[in-house]
N, C-alpha and C positions, 0 to 999 in steps of 0.2 A: 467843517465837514470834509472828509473826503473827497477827494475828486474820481475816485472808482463808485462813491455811494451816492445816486442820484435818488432824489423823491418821490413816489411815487404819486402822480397826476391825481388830483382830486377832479373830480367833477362836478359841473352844476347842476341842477335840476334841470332838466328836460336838454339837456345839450349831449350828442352822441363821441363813442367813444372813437378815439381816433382810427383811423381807417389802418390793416395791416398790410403790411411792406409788399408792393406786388411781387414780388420772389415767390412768399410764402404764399399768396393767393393764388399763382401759376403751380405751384407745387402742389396744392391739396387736391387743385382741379384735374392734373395731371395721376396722381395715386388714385381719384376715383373717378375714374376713367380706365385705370389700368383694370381696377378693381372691376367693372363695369364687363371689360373685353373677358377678363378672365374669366367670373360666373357665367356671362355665356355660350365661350368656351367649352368649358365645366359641367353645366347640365347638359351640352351635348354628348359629352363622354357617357355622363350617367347614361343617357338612353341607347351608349352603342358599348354597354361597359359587356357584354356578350364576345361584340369580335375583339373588343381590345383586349381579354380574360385570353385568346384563343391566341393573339398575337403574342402575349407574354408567354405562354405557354411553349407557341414554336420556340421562339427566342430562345428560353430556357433548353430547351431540348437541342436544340443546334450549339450554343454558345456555352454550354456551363453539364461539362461529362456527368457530376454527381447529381445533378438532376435528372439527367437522359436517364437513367438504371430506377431513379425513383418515380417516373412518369411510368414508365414500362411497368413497375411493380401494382401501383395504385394510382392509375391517369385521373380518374373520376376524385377522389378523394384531394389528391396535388390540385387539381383543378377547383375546386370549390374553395381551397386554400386563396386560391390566388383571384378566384374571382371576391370573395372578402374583401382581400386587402385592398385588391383596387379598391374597390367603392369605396371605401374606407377613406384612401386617400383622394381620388378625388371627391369625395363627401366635406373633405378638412377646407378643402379649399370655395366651398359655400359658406360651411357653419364652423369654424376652428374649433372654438371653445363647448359649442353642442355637439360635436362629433367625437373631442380629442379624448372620456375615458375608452369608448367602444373601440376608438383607434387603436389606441398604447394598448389595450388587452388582448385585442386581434394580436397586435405585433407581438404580446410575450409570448400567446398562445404556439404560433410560429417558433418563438426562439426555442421552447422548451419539446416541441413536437419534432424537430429538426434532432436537438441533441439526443432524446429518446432513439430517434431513428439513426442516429450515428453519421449523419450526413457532415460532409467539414465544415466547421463555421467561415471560414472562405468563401463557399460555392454560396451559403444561404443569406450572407450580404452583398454577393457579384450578383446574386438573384434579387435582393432591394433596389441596389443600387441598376439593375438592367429594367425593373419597375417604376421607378424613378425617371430613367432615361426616358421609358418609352411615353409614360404620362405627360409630360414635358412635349415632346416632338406631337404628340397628337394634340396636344393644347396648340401648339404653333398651326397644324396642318388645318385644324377646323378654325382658327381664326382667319389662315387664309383665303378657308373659301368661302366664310360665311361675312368677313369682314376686313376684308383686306388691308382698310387705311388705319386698323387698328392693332397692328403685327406690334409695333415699332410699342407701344404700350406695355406689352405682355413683361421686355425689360425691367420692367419697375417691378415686378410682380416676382423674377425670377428666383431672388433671393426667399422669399418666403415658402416655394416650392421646395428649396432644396436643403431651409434647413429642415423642412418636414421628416424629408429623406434622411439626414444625420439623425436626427431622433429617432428614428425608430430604427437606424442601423443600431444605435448603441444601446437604445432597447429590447433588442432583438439579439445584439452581446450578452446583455448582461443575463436575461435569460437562458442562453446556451451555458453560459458559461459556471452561470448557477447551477442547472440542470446536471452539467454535465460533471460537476463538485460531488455532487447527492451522489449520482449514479454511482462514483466513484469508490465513494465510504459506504453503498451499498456492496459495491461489489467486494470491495476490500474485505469486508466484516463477511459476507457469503463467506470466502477462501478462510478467512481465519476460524469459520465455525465450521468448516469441511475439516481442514486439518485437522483442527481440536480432536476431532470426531473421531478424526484417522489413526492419532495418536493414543488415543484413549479407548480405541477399539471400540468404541462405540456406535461405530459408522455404519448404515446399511449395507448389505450387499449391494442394491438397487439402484444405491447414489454415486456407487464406485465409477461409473464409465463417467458422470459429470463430475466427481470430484478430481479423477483424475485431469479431463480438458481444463478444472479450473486453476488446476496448480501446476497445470504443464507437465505430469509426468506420464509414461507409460502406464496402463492398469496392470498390465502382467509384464515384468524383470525383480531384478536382484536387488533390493532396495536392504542398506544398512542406515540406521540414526545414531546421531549423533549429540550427544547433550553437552551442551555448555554451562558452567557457571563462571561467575565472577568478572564477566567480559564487561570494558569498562567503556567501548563503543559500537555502533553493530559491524562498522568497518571490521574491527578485533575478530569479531564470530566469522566475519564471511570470507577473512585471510586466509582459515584454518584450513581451507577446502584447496584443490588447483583453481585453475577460473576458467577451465572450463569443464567443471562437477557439473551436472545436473542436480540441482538440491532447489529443495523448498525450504527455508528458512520460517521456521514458530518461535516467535519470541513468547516470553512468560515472565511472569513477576520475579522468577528467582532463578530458573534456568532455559536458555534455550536450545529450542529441538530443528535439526536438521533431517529433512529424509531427502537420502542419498542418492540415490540408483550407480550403482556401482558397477563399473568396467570389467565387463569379461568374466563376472561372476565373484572380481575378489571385493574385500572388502575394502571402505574407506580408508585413505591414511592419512590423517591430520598432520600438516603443520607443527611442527615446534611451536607451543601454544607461548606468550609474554609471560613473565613473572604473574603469580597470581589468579593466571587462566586455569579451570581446572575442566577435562578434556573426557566425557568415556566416550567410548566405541562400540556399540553391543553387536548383536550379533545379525549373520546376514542372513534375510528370510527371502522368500519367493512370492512376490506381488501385493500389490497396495493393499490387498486384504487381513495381511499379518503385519503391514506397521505399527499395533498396538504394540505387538509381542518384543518386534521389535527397540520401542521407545523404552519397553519395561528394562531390557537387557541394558539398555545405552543410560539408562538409571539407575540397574547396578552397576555397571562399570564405573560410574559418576563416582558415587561414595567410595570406590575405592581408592580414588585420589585422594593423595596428600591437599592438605589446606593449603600450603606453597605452591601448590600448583602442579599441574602437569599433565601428562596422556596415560589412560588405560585403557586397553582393548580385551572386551570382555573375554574373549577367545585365547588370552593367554593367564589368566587368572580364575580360572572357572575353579575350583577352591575353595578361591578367597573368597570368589561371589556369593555359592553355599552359605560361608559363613555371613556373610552381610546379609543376606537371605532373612536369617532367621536370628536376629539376635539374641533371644532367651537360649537358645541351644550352644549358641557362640559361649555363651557367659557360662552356661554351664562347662562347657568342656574346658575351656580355661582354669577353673573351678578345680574340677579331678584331675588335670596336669599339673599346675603349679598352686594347688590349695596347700600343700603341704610344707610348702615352701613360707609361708607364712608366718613358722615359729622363726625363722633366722630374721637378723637384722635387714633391714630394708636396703644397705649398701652392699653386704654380701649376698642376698636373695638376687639383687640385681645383678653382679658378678657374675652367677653362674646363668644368670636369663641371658644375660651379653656372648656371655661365652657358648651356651647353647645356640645363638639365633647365628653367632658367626660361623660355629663346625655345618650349621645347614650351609649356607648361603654356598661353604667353602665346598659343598659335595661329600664332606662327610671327612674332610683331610685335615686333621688335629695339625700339622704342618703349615699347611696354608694360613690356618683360619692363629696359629700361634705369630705367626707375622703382621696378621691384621692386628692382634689383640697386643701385640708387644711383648710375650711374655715367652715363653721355653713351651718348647713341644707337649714334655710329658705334665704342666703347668695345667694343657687343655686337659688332657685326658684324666688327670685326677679331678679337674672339676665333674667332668662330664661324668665321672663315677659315683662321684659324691649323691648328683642329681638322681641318678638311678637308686642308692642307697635310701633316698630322702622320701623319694614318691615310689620305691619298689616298682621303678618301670625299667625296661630292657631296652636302650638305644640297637642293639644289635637282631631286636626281634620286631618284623616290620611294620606288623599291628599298631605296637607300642611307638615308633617312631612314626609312623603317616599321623598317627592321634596327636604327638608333643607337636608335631610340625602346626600344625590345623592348629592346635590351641594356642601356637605364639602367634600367628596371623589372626586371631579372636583378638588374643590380649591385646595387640598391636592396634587396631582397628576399637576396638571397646574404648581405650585409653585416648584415639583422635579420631572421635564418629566426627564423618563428612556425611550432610545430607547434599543433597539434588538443589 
């Protein structure tokens, strides 16, 4: 056998069990006795749980600021608070286990009333923890007068009192802290369902002055949107702005929306957006109430980016935007510009589309645009005659050129539709 593994004593009939170690028999006597001093301690609190309700109360209001503003607000209410918990707590120290759910849900009830009220969770554990204190020092002061030779007892006892007090601090945590989680993805979702609203013109007139406090902006200035796609983190979208725009950032499943409020009336100027960022700008309106109209502009602008990327500002493609407007009418006038073009080969059709988009670009300088194109001056302008000869339109008659113009920015855009 072992010499760690001894046998356990059998016994014989009617012979008693050996007697335990005096240590352990001065210890047990000594816990109940501690035990003894404290319950009568204890139900004297109960019956003075009135002024000690009244003393925590000062306390609070002298030693702990975020309380003094909430006693002021609802003393009667705070007060009933605190006369709970006392009992509560010195209740535990009677009955633990028949007191401790009434206890734990008084104390969530608190954590979760505190965060509702927006009070710091700081002040509303300095306020445990100064409850704590003071039940503790009244336990001492009523055993001194009612039992003096049993102060020196109350020690043994001390450790149970306070971790009363840790638990229901971090009881009284995790309810705040819960609470104040919820409130949070409440509030959050509120802002995103105001915005939405805002964006989509859907918004009340009524709810403008709250939706404005809840996004931080003015209800009446100069407010441009902004629409993003392609952004591949929200850092990327929030670069685009200075830092310090006033904007409210909407994110969304495939583009997000910025409302701006813009300096001194002009409009936003985005950032050189990253590869693959695509940027509009629409146009600027006058108060939170035409942000719908707004976001609509800043979604044409959108699709008039390239898929590569880039910035457009609605205000200097108003045109093009017409044409993204209204597709079917885009396709058609495409159609009666270069439908005719249709009988020639696909490589020479494109020729004279090349050559036509470059005399625009170039102001109208067969010169210019024969440098771009690599080819001889009079090269341009016999194609450019061709085109006239082919669709019987008149590059010289301005009807006829504002139309071919519009219909290569159709075709252009028909050929790389960008949505939002």
């Amino acid at each position: 056998m072992h010499p760690a593994v001894r046998p356990r004593p059998v016994l014989r009939p009617g012979a008693q069990p050996a007697p335990r170690p005096r240590a352990a028999r001065a210890r047990s006597l000594v816990d109940a006795d501690a035990l003894r001093a404290l319950h009568g301690a204890a139900r004297t609190l109960l019956r003075e749980l009135p002024g000690l309700t009244d003393r925590l109360v000062a306390a609070l209001r002298e030693r702990e600021p975020a309380y003094r503003a909430a006693l002021d607000d609802d003393h009667p209410g705070i007060r009933q608070e605190v006369h709970r918990s006392l009992g509560h707590s010195v209740a535990s120290l009677l009955d633990p286990r028949g007191t401790r759910d009434a206890a734990r849900s008084c104390s969530w009830r608190i954590g979760v009333a505190r965060a509702e009220q927006g009070l710091p969770l700081d002040a509303v554990l300095h306020a445990y923890r100064l409850g704590g204190s003071l039940v503790w020092q009244e336990l001492v002061d009523v055993t001194c007068r009612t039992a003096p030779e049993d102060v020196r007892l109350l020690v043994h006892v001390a450790g149970d009192v306070w971790d009363f007090v840790d638990e229901h601090c971090t009881l009284v945590a995790d309810a705040y802290r819960q609470t104040e989680q919820r409130l949070l993805r409440r509030r959050e979702n509120r802002v995103r369902l105001l915005a939405a609203a805002l964006l989509d013109g859907t918004g009340r007139i009524a709810d403008l002055p709250g939706t404005a406090q809840a996004l931080g902006l003015p209800e009446q200035g100069r407010y441009v949107v902004v629409a993003v796609a392609g952004a591949r983190s929200p850092d990327a979208v929030r670069a685009l702005l200075p830092g310090d725009a006033r904007v409210h950032w909407h994110t969304g499943p495939e583009t997000d929306h910025g409302i701006v409020l813009a300096a001194d009336g002009l409009a936003a100027a985005p950032a050189g957006p990253p590869p693959g960022l695509r940027v509009g700008v629409g146009l600027a309106v006058d108060g939170l109430a035409r942000v719908g109209e707004a976001r609509r502009s800043a979604d044409t602008a959108l699709r008039l980016c390239p898929g590569t990327g880039g910035t457009v500002r609605l205000d200097g493609r108003l045109p093009e935007a017409l044409l993204v407007s209204c597709p079917e009418l885009a396709a058609l006038l495409a159609e009666r510009a270069f439908g005719p073009l249709g009988r020639l080969e696909p490589a020479d059709a494109d020729v004279l589309l090349a050559t036509l988009t470059a005399w625009l670009e170039c102001d109208g300088s067969a010169q210019r645009a024969s440098r771009r194109l690599y080819c001889h001056r009079n090269t341009v302008l016999n194609r450019l005659r061709r085109y006239e000869r082919l669709t019987g339109r008149s590059l010289s008659r301005p009807a006829d050129l504002v139309e071919t113009a519009l219909a290569l920015a159709a075709r252009r855009h028909l050929q790389n539709p960008a949505t939002p």
